[in-house]
N, C-alpha and C positions, 0 to 999 in steps of 0.2 A: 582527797589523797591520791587517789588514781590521777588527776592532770598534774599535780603536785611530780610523782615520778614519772610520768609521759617526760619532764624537762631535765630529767634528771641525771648527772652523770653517768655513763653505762661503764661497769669492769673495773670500779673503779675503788681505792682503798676506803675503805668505811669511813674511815678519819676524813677522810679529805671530801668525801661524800658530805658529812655532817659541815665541814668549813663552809663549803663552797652552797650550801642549801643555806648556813647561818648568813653568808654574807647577802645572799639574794635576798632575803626577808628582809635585812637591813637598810639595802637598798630602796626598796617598793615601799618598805616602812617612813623611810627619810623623802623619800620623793611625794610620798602623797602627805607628809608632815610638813614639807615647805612650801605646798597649796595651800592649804590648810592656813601656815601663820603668814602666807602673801596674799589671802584670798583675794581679788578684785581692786589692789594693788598696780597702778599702771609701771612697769618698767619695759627698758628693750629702749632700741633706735627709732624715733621716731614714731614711738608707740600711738599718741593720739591720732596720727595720721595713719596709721595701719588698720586702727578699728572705726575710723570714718568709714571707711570699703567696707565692713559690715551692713552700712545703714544702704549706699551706693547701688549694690548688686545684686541680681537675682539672679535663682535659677535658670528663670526664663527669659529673662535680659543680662547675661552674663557680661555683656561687653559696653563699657560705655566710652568716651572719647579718652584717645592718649593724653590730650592735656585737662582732662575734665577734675582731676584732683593728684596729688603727693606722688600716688604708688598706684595710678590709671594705668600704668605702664605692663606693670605686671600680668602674666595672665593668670584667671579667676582663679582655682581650683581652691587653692589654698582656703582665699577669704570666703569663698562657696561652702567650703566645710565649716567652719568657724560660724558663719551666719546659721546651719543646720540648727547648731547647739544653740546659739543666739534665740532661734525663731522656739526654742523652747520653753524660754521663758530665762534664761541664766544671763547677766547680765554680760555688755559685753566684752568688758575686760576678762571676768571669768571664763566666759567662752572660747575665746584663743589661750589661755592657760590651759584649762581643760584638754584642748586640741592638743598642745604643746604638752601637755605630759602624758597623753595616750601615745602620740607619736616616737615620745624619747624612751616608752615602755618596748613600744614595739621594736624601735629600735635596739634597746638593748638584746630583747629576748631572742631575734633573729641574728642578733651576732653569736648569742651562748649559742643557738642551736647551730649558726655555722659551726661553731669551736664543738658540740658536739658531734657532730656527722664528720668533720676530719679524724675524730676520737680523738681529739687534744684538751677538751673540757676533763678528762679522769687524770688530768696531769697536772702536778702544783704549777706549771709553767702557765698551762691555761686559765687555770685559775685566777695565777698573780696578774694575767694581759685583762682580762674578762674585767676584774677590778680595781685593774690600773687605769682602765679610761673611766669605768665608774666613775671614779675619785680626781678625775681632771675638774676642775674647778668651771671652767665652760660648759659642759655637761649641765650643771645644775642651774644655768644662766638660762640653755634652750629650754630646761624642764621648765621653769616657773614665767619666764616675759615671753614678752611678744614679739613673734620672728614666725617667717615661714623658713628658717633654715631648716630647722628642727623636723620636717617635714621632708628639707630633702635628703636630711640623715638616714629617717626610716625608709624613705627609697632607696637609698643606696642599698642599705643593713639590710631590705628586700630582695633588691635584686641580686645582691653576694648571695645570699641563700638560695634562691629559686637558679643563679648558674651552677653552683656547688653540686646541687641534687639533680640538674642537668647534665652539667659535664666530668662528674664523678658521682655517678650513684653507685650504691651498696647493691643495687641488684639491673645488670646493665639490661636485661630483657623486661624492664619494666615497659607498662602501657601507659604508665603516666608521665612519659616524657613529653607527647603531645599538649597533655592540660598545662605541665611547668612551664611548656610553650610561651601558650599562650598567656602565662599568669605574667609570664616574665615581660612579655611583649607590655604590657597592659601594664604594671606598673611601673614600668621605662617612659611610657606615654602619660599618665599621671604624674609625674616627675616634671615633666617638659610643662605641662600644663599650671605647674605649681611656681616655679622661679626658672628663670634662665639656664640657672648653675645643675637645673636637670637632665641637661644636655649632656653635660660630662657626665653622666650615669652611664652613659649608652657605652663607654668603654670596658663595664666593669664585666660583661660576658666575655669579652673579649680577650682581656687581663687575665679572667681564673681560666682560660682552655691554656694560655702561655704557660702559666704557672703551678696548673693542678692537675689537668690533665693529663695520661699518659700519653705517652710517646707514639705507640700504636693507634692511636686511637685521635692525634692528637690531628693530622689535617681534614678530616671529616668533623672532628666538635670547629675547628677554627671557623671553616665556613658556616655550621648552623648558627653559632654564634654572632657570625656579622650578616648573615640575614636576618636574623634578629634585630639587632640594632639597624639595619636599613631598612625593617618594614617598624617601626615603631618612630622613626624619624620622621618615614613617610606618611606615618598619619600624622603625624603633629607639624607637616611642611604644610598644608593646605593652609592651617592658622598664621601659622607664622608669615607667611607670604601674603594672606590678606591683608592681617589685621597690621603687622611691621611692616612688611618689605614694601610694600603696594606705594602705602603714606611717606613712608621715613626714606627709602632706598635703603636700609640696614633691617638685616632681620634681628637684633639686640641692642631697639635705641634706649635711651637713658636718659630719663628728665634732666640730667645737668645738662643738656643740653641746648633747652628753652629755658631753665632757671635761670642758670647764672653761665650762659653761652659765651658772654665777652671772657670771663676769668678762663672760662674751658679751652676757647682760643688762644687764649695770651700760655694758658699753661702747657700746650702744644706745641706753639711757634718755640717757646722755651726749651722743652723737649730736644726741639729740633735743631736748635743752633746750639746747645750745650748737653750733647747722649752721653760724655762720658758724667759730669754733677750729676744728671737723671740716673744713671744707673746707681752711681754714690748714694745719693740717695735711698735709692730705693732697696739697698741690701746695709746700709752702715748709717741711715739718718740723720746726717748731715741736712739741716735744716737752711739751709741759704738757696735754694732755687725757690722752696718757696714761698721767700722773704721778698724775692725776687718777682713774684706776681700781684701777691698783693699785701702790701702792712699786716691783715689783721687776719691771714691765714692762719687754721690748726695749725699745730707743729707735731702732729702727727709724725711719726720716722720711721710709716713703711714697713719693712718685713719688720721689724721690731715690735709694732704698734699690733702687727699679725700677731707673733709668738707671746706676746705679754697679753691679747685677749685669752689665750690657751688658760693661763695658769691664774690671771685675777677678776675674771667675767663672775665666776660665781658668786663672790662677795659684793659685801655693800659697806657705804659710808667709811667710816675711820679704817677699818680693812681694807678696803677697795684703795685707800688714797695711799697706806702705807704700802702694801704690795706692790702698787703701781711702781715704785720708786726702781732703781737703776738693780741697787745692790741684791732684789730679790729676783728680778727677772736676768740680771745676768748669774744666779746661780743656777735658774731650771734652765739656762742655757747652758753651761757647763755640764751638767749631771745630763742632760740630754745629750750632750756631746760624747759624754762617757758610754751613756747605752749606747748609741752608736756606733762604736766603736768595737765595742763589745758582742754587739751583734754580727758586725761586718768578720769580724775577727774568730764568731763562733766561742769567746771564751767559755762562755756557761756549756757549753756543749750539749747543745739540745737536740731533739730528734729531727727526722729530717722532713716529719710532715711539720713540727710547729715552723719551718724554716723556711719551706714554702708556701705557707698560709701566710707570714709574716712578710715576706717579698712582697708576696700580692697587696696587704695591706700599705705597706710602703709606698709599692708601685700607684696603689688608688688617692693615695693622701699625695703624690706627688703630682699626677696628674691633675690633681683639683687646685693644688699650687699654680702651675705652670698655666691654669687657665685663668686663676686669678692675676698672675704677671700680666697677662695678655689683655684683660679687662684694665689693668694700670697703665697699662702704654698706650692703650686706645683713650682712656680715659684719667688723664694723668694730674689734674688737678688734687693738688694733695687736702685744701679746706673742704674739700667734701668726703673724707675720712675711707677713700673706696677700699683700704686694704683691711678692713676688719674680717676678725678671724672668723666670725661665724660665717663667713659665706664661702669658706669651708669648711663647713661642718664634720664631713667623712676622713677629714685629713686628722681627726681624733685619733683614727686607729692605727696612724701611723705613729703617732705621738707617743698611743699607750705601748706599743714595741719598743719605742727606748725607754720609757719610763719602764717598761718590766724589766727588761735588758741590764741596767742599772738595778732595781732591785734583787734582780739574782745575781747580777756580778756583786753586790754586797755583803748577802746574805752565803755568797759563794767565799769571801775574802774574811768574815768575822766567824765563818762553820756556825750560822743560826740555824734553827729549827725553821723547816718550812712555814708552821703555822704562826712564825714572828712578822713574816711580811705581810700574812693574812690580817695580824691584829693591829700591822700600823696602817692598813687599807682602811679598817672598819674605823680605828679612829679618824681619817681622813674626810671618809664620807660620812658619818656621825656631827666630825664637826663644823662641818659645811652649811648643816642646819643647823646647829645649836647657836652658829654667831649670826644668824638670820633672827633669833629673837630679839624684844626688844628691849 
């Protein structure tokens, strides 16, 4: 009972106390219920090939050759943990599940406590953000298959917390600024060590001094903060510089590049003699460049193929096929386009710390955008599907801001009771796993 209220909204109305405690049980309840009826169940990208790196690596030979199998490429950390629970004796599909939903726990629980330490978790606002990413349909896709994304979500949802109580604590004469220090440095460096895309973490100290910290205060946190991120880089440039730069001349090489290296070129030179179809492409999915590389490419269509993992990754089978379809992904593009709008606009009229907690989350799902553009134009062949959404993972929490945004503009437009948007959340995340049985 005492950790129980350690997480617990502080000052906050009894009612809303009880929602927001009802919906968290729902949550933990439904995430360890869809292990449960997926146990040992292989899904994910390229799943088989992920839990080969299981049998691959160790401890003590963490590194084997770049083209020695599928995802050599990666560095260990990731599949180092997974092998932990492996060498336990739990098989190995359950083992990266396992991982995969300690990770999406932890991640949740360091975003509530971020939204508690702004004191925005004692507000329906926070509450309705808190479980509006819950109930993103993606969310329940990292919880149960196989991905090291999921992994760089709880780094991120880590390191927003350990900046938060860095560069806005509750009591600024603290002495535990030194250990957040360190704690912070250290899982910026675990991040790096896990996928690529932990790289773009190192922004996220930098982000909350922009956006949360005061004003007084705010060019002394700027610089601790990019010392931060330039001594946590620097420990993770020695690897990167042997192990890629040395071999590859690129510190972020990618096996499409010894796979299928002739299509990677042809989809380059393409790029190159036709930027305005590549950008068409790549924001409106316009399918003819390439048709253009090779016959029997994906048709993949790019930021599309992104925004539509958002909303139908959690499902499966006849759901998965019917969601996919046009008419449903262009409505959570229109209703996103409304939070938006709504947000930019301030309609709901919200307070002005959810408002810069809500930037910063923007600004970090924008960020992770903007580097997944960058991995698409360096690597532009569309039949190897690079624009999937979980490889931004943290851009959830930009998502779940218009999707609140949008449900308080509605619930602002119809005069509902707060606890109406609570009980269409819990139906949300309730039925996420109920159509996962058989």
């Amino acid at each position: 009972m005492k950790l129980w209220n350690r997480f617990a909204p502080r000052r906050a109305d009894p009612t809303l106390v009880r929602w927001e405690k009802g919906l968290c049980l729902l949550f933990f309840t439904t995430s360890f219920a869809q292990i449960w009826i997926r146990w040992n169940q292989e899904c994910g990208y390229d799943a088989v090939l992920h839990l080969s790196m299981l049998t691959q690596l160790r401890w003590l030979s963490p590194i084997i050759g770049l083209h020695a199998s599928f995802y050599a490429y990666h560095p260990p950390l990731g599949f180092l943990l997974a092998r932990s629970i492996f060498l336990l004796g739990v098989p190995r599909t359950g083992s990266v599940q396992l991982l995969s939903l300690v990770a999406s726990l932890l991640a949740f629980l360091c975003l509530r406590e971020s939204l508690r330490h702004m004191q925005i978790l004692s507000t329906s606002t926070g509450v309705t953000f808190l479980y509006a990413v819950a109930a993103i349909p993606m969310q329940r896709f990292l919880q149960r298959c196989v991905n090291l994304d999921v992994l760089i979500l709880a780094v991120a949802s880590m390191s927003l917390l350990l900046s938060l109580r860095l560069f806005k604590p509750r009591n600024p004469a603290s002495r535990l600024k030194r250990w957040t220090s360190f704690s912070l440095i250290f899982v910026l460096l675990c991040g790096m060590m896990i996928k690529y895309s932990g790289v773009v973490s190192l922004s996220i100290p930098i982000l909350t001094v922009l956006f949360i910290s005061e004003k007084n205060t705010r060019r002394g946190a700027l610089r601790h903060a990019f010392i931060i991120a330039i001594v946590a880089g620097a420990l993770a440039f020695p690897y990167y510089f042997l192990r890629y730069f040395v071999p590859t001349h690129t510190f972020f090489p990618q096996n499409v590049t010894w796979l299928i290296g002739g299509w990677e070129r042809g989809a380059r030179h393409w790029r190159a003699v036709h930027p305005f179809l590549f950008l068409l492409n790549l924001f409106f999915g316009t399918p003819l460049w390439t048709h253009a590389i090779v016959s029997h490419s994906l048709t993949e269509t790019r930021l599309w193929d992104t925004f539509r993992n958002f909303w139908v990754l959690g499902f499966s089978g006849h759901f998965f096929r019917v969601l996919s379809r046009p008419p449903y992904v262009f409505t959570m593009t229109f209703l996103m386009a409304i939070g938006g709008f709504a947000f930019i606009r301030n309609v709901n009229e919200e307070t002005h710390e959810w408002r810069r907690f809500a930037w910063l989350l923007c600004t970090i799902s924008a960020v992770f955008l903007v580097a997944l553009f960058a991995f698409v134009f360096r690597y532009p062949y569309s039949g190897w599907g690079p624009m999937k959404g979980i490889y931004i993972a943290p851009a959830l929490w930009g998502m779940g801001v218009l999707f609140c945004e949008f449900l308080l503009l509605l619930r602002r437009r119809l005069h509902l009771p707060s606890h109406s948007l609570f009980v269409f959340l819990a139906i949300l995340i309730a039925l996420q796993t109920v159509l996962l049985l058989p």
